[in-house]
Legacy VTK file of the C-alpha trace (Angstrom):
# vtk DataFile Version 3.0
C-alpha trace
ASCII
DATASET POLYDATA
POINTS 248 float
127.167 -5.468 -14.511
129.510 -8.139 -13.146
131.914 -6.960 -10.370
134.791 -8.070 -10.413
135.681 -8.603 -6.967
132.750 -10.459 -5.026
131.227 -8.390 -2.627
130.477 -9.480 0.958
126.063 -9.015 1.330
123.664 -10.458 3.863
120.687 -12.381 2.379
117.442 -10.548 3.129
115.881 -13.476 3.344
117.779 -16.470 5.239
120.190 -13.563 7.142
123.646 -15.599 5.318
126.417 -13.706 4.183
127.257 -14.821 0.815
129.698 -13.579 -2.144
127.412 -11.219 -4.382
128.907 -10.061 -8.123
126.797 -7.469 -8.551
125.445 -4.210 -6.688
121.876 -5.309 -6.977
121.855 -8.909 -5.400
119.548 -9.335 -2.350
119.893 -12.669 -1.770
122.257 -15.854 -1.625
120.449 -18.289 -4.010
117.561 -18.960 -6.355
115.925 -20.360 -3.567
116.202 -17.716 -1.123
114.811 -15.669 -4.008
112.286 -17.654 -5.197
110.989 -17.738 -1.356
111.118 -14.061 -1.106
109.007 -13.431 -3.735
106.132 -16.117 -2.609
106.632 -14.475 0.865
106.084 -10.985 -0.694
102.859 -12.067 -2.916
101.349 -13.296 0.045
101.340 -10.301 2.052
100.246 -8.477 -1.293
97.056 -11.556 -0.852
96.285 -11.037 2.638
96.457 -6.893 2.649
93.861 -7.847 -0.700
92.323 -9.577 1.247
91.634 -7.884 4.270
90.692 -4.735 2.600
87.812 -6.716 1.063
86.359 -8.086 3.973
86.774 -3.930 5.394
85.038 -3.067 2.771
82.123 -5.967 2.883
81.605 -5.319 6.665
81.096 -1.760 5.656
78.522 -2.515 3.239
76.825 -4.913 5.317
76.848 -2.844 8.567
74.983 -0.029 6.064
72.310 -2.730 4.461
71.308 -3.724 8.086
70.730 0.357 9.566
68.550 1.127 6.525
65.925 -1.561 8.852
66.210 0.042 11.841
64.758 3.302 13.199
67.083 4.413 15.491
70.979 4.059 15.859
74.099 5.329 17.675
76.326 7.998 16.834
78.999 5.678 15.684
76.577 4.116 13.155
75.567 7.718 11.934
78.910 8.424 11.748
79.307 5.588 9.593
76.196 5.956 7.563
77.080 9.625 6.640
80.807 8.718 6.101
81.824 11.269 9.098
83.475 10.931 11.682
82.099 10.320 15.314
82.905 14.134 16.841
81.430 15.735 13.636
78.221 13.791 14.507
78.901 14.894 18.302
78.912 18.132 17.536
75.785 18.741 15.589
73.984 16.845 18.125
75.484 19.355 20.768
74.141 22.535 18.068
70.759 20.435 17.890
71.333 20.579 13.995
70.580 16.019 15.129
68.298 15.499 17.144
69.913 13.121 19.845
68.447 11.569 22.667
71.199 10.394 25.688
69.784 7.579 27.500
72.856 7.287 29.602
76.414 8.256 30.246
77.284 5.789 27.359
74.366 5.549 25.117
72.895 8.151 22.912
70.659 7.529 19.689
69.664 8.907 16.671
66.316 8.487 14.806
67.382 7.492 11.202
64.433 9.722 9.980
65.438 12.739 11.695
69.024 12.511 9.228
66.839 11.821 5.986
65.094 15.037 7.382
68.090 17.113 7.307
67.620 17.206 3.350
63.689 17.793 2.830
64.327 21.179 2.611
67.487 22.088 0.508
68.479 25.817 0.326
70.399 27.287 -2.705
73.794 26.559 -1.956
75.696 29.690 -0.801
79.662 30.214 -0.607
80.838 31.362 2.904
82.119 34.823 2.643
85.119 35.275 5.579
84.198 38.037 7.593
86.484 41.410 8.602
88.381 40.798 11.537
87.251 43.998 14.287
90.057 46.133 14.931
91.448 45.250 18.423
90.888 47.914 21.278
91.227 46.429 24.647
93.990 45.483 26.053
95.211 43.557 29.596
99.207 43.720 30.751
100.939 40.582 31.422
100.529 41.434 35.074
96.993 42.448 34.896
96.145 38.431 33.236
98.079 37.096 35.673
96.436 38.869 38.294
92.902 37.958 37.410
93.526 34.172 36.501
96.239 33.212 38.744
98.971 32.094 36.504
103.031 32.301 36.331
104.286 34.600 33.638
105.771 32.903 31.668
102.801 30.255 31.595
100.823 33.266 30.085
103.632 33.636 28.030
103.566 29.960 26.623
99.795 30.076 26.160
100.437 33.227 24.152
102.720 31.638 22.010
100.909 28.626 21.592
97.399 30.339 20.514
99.166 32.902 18.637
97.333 35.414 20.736
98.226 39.118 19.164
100.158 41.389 21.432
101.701 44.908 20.874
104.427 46.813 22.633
104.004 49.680 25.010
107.116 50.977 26.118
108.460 48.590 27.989
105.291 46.325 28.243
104.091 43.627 26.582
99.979 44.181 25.950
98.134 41.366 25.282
94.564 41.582 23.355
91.731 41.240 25.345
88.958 39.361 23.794
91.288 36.708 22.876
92.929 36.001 25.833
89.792 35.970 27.758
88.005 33.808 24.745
91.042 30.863 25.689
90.228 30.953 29.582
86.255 30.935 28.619
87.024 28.129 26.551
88.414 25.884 29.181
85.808 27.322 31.676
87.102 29.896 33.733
84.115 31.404 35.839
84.739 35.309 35.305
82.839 35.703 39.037
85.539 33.958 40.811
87.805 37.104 40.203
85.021 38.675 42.318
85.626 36.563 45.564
85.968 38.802 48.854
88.017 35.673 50.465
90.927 34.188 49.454
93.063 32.112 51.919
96.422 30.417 51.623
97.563 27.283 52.276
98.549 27.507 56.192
95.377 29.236 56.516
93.337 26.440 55.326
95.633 24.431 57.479
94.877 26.072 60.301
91.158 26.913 60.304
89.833 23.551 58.920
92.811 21.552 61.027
94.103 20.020 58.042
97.754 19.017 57.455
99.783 20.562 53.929
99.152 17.018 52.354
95.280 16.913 53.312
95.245 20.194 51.826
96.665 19.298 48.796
94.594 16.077 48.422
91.642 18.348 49.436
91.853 20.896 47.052
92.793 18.624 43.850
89.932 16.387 44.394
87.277 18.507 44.472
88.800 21.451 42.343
88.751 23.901 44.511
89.465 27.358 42.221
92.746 28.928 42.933
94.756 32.283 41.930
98.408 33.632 42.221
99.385 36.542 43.547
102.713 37.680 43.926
104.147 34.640 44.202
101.686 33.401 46.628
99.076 30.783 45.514
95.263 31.126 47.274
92.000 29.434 47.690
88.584 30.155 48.030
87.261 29.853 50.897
84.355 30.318 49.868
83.909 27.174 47.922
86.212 25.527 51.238
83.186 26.398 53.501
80.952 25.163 51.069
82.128 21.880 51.186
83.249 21.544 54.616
79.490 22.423 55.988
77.878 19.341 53.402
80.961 17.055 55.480
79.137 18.335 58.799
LINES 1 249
248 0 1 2 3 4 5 6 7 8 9 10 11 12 13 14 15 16 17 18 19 20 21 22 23 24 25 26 27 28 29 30 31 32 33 34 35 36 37 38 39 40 41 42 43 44 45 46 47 48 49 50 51 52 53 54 55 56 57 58 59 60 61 62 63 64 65 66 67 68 69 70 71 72 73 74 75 76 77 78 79 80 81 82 83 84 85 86 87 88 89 90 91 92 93 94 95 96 97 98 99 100 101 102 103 104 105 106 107 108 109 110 111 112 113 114 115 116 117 118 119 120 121 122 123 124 125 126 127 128 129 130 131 132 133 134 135 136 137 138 139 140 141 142 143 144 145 146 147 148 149 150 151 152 153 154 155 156 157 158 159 160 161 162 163 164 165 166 167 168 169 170 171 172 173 174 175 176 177 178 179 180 181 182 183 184 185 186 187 188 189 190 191 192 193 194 195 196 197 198 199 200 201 202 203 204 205 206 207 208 209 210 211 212 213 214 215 216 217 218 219 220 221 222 223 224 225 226 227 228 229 230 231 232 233 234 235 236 237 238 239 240 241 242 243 244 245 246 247
């Protein structure tokens, strides 16, 4: 419909402002338009386009694995339509045989994937399992204790893991095996808690002759384990003495 007071627009194509008549003008002149639209087919070509040539390098990258014998996890990944963890991972259960040649290469025999499928079981749904009631449980203060964190960093990995908790009183419990399961996870070495010495900070200082920044330095390269304890953060000097007698 035909305004009847021209409206002030901007041209989505050239950037003018022009006198439109109607709501749905986008731009100044035939031209502009006409311009707009080749621009817009063109893109519409050259996403066409490029999808193709996706899709051909695909095809071709498959055609020239079926004449080799062995290949990297990428081109598994590619040749079973995964994606490159997935393949990872059943290489790390041994469900694919792997072979790591060196930090950055690892290969696959092709024949060891057809093998996967010689032997084809009946297919069987997954049944989910009955969680086990939870029995154990540690107080905020006895986690903190044994892994050397803040409260309310236990309280933020508890929140973020959805770790189940119960009241007791005034406590907060916190369950057990799945607190424990998290720290395992990220490798947490249960015998640490175990360690007869634990030093601080000036302590290092002073029986290795270090200053607070060597320390520092010292115990962040070579990740040296730590633990809080009421408020005060210690080292083992154990795995101190360790290193300091290779240095000598």
């Amino acid at each position: 419909m035909r305004a009847k007071e021209p409206i002030k627009k901007i041209c989505e194509y050239c950037g003018c402002e022009f006198d439109a008549y109607s709501q749905n003008a986008r731009y100044c002149s035939h031209d502009c338009n006409r311009k707009a639209y080749r621009e817009i087919k063109r893109k519409e070509v050259v996403f066409l386009t490029a999808s193709m040539a996706e899709q051909t390098k695909r095809e071709r990258a498959k055609s020239d694995l079926s004449e080799r014998e062995y290949i990297s996890i990428s081109e598994a990944a590619s040749l079973l339509g995964w994606c490159k963890q997935t393949v990872y991972n059943y290489c790390h259960k041994g469900i694919i045989p792997a072979k790591r040649l060196s930090q950055r290469t690892t290969l696959i025999r092709k024949k060891d994937i057809e093998a996967l499928f010689d032997v084809i079981e009946p297919y069987e749904i997954l049944t989910t399992g009955v969680r086990k009631p939870i029995d154990e449980w540690y107080t905020i203060d006895e986690v903190t204790e044994k892994y050397g964190l803040l409260r309310h960093r236990i309280r933020k990995i508890i929140n973020a893991e959805s770790i189940p908790t119960k009241k007791a009183g005034t406590r907060t419990l916190i369950a057990k095996n799945r607190i424990d399961a998290y720290f395992k996870k990220r490798g947490f070495d249960t015998t640490l808690s175990n360690l007869a010495d634990w030093i601080t900070t000036p302590e290092v200082m002073e029986i290795y002759n270090m200053t607070e920044h060597g320390v520092r330095v010292f115990v962040s390269r070579y990740a040296i384990p730590k633990k809080r304890l009421k408020g005060k953060l210690y080292y083992s000097k154990q795995h101190i003495d360790k290193l300091k007698n290779k240095e000598s």
